[in-house]
N, C-alpha and C positions, 0 to 999 in steps of 0.2 A: 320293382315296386316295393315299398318298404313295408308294405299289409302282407305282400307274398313271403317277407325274409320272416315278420314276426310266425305268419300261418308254418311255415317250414321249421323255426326252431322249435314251435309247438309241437308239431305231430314230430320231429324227427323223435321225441322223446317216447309218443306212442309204438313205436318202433318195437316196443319190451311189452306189447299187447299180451303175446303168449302168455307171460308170466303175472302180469296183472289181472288177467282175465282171473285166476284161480286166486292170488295173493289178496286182491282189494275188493269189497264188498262193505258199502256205506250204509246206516240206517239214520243219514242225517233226515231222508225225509222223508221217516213215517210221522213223524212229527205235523201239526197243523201249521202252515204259516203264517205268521202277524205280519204288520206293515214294519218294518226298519227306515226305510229310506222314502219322501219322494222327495221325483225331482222334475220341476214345473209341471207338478201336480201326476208324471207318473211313478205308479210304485214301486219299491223294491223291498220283495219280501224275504222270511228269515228262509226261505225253501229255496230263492234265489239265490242269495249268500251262500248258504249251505251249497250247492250245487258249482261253484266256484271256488269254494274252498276246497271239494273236492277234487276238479279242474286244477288248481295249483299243486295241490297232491300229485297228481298225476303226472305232471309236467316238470316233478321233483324241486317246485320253483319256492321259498321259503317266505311266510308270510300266512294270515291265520284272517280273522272276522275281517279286519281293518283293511286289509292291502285286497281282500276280496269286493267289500263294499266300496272301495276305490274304483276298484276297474269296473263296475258295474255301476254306477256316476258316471265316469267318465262316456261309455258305454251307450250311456241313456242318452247323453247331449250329443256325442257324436252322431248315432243315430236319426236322433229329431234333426239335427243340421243337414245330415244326409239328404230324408227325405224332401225337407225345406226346398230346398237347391235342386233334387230331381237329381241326382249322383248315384245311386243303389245301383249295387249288379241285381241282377235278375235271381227268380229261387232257382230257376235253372240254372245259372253258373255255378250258384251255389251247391246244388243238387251233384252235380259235376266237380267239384273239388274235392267234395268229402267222398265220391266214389272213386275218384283218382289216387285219394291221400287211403284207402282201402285198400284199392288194390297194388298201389306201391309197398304194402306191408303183406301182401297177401295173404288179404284176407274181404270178404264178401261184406256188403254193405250191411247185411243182417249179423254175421259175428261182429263187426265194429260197434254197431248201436247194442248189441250185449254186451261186450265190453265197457262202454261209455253206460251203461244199465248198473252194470255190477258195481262199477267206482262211485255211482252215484253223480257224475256228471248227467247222462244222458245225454241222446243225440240231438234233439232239439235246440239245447244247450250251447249245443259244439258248433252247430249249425250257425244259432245266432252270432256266435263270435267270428266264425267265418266269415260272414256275412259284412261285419263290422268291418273287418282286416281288411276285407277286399274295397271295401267302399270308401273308406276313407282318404285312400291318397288321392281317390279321381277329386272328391271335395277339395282338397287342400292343395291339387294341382287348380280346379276351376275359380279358387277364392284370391291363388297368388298368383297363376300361370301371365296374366297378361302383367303384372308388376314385376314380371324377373326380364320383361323384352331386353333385346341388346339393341342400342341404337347407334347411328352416327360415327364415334370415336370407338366405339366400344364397338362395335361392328367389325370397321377397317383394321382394327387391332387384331383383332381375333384371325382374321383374313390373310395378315401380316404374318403373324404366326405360320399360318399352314402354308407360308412360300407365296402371297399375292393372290393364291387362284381362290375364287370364290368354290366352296365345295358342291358336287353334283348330287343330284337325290332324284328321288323319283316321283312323278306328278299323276295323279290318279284323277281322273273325275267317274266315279261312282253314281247307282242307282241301287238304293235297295226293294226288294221284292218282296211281300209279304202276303202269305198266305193267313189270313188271320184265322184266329180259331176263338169264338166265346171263352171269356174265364167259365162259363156254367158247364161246357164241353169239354172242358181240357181231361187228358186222358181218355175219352171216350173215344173221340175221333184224330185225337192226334196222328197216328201211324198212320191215317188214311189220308191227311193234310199233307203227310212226308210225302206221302208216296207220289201224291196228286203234285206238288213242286220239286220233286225229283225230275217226273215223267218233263214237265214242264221248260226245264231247260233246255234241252233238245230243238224246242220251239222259240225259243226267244229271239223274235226279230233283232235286235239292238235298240239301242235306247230311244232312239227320236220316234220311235211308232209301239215303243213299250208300254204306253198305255190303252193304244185299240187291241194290245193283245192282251193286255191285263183283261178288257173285256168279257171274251169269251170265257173266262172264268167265275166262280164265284165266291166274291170276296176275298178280292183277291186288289192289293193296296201296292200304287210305287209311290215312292217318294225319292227326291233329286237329294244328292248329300253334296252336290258340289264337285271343288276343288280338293283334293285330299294330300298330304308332302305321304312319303311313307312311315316318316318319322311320326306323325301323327295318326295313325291308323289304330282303330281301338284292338288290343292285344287280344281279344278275341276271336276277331275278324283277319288278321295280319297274314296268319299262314295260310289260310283258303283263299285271300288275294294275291298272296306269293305265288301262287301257285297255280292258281286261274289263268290264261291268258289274254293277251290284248283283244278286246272285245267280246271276252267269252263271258262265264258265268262264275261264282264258284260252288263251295257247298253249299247245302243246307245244313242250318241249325235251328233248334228249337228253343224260344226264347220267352218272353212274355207276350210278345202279341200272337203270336202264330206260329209258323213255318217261314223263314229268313233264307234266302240269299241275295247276292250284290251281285250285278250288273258291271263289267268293267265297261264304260263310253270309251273312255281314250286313256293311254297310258307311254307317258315318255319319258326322258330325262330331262330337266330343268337344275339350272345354277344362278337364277335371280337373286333379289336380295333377302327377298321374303324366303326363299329355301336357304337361304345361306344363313340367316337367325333362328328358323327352327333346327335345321341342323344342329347347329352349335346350343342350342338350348338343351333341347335332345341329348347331347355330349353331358353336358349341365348335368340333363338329372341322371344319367347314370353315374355320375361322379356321386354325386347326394345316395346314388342308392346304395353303392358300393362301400360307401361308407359310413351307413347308417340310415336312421330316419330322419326322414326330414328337417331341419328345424323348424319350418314353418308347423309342422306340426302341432307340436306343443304350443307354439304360440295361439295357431288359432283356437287349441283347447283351451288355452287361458280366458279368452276374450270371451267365449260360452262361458267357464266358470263362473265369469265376474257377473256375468248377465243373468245366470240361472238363479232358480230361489229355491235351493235344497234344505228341506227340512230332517232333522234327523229324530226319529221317534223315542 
């Protein structure tokens, strides 16, 4: 994913936390903030800026007011498109990357947000942009994904290529399980949701009578996801399907609705034609990620550009 290459060459530079912690200390924002920027009518203020400028500091990357109030433009429409489209990772992925990219440096979530404190970034900050990083290719995969199909000639080509045989992949038909939990209870009762669809799995009939056992629970949601290729399985969910087996369960995770695990119905190998164009598509974008970001990227940044009405103060 090319959100994952930018998030990685960002923190790999946090890497030098040790010696930042002590060296950098901003007072860009004692300072009150004014409006600098909106953009279709949201604002971006100078505390904003400031906190990105500090951000580029950090990240040793060169560039001062201007190239900070860029990416934070840029930033605001990506975002608004995000949510438009229903594309966002969740604050718990999110919540989950920056404790990952922590303890990759070892170091504790609380030394990191000192850190991010003392340069004057802050962790909210960091967060946001994480946020962004992540969110953005699922957009720009769900705005161009079905305009890259291979069809027809372009199929049998492709086919041709790897020796005639159509390639094998793997066919999933999935149910996910949700424990849901109120946004107004989260954290309260969370670890008691875990525990309660933990215990859970152990009981799970299979799918065709996974609803009268959803039942005897409370609040407790299935929903069918289908046909799934493997190629297509959300990179969250991927390795606790891998690893689940043919009509088991897998983990649980904690997500926005509740307590989450999937259901395997049935799981086999397929070489149609439909698995033989995601495959090769799949092939697709890891060529585009290996070698950068997207291009569709920028372009659908442009098309927001034109469309936006940024005012500069």
């Amino acid at each position: 994913m090319g959100g994952k290459m930018s998030i990685l060459r960002t923190l790999s530079v946090l890497a030098l936390a040790g010696t930042l912690s002590v060296a950098i200390c901003s007072g860009a924002q004692a300072a009150a903030s004014t409006v600098k920027v909106t953009v279709n009518n949201t604002v971006i203020t100078s505390g904003d800026i400031a906190k990105r400028v500090a951000f580029l500091r950090l990240q040793r990357q060169k560039g001062g007011n201007d190239e900070a109030k860029k990416q934070l433009v840029d930033e605001v429409l990506k975002r608004a498109e995000i949510a438009r489209i229903g594309q966002s990772v969740s604050t718990q992925e999110v919540d989950a990357a920056y404790a990952r990219f922590a303890s990759g440096n070892k170091l504790s979530t609380e030394q990191l947000g000192k850190i991010l404190d003392q340069a004057g970034v802050g962790s909210e900050h960091f967060k946001q942009f994480i946020a962004v990083q992540m969110s953005w290719p699922r957009a720009v995969n769900f705005r161009y994904g079905s305009s890259n199909r291979l069809q027809g000639a372009d199929l049998v080509k492709r086919m041709m290529e790897g020796g005639g045989q159509k390639p094998v992949t793997t066919e999933y038909f999935l149910q996910q399980v949700i424990f849901v939990i109120p946004e107004k209870k989260r954290g309260a009762i969370t670890a008691k949701r875990q525990a309660e669809a933990n215990a859970s799995r152990a009981q799970f009939p299979g799918c065709e009578t996974s609803k009268v056992f959803a039942a005897n629970y409370r609040d407790v949601s299935i929903r069918s996801l289908g046909r799934m290729l493997a190629q297509q399985l959300p990179d969250e969910w991927k390795p606790l399907i891998e690893k689940a087996g043919e009509n088991g369960t897998t983990g649980t995770r904690v997500t926005e609705k509740g307590v989450e695990y999937l259901a395997i119905c049935k799981k086999r190998e397929v070489n149609d034609d439909t698995a033989a164009e995601i495959v090769f598509r799949a092939e697709d974008i890891g060529k585009k990620k290996a070698g950068g970001e997207d291009p569709n990227s920028e372009k659908y940044l442009e098309e927001l550009r034109k469309k936006a009405q940024i005012v500069n103060k």
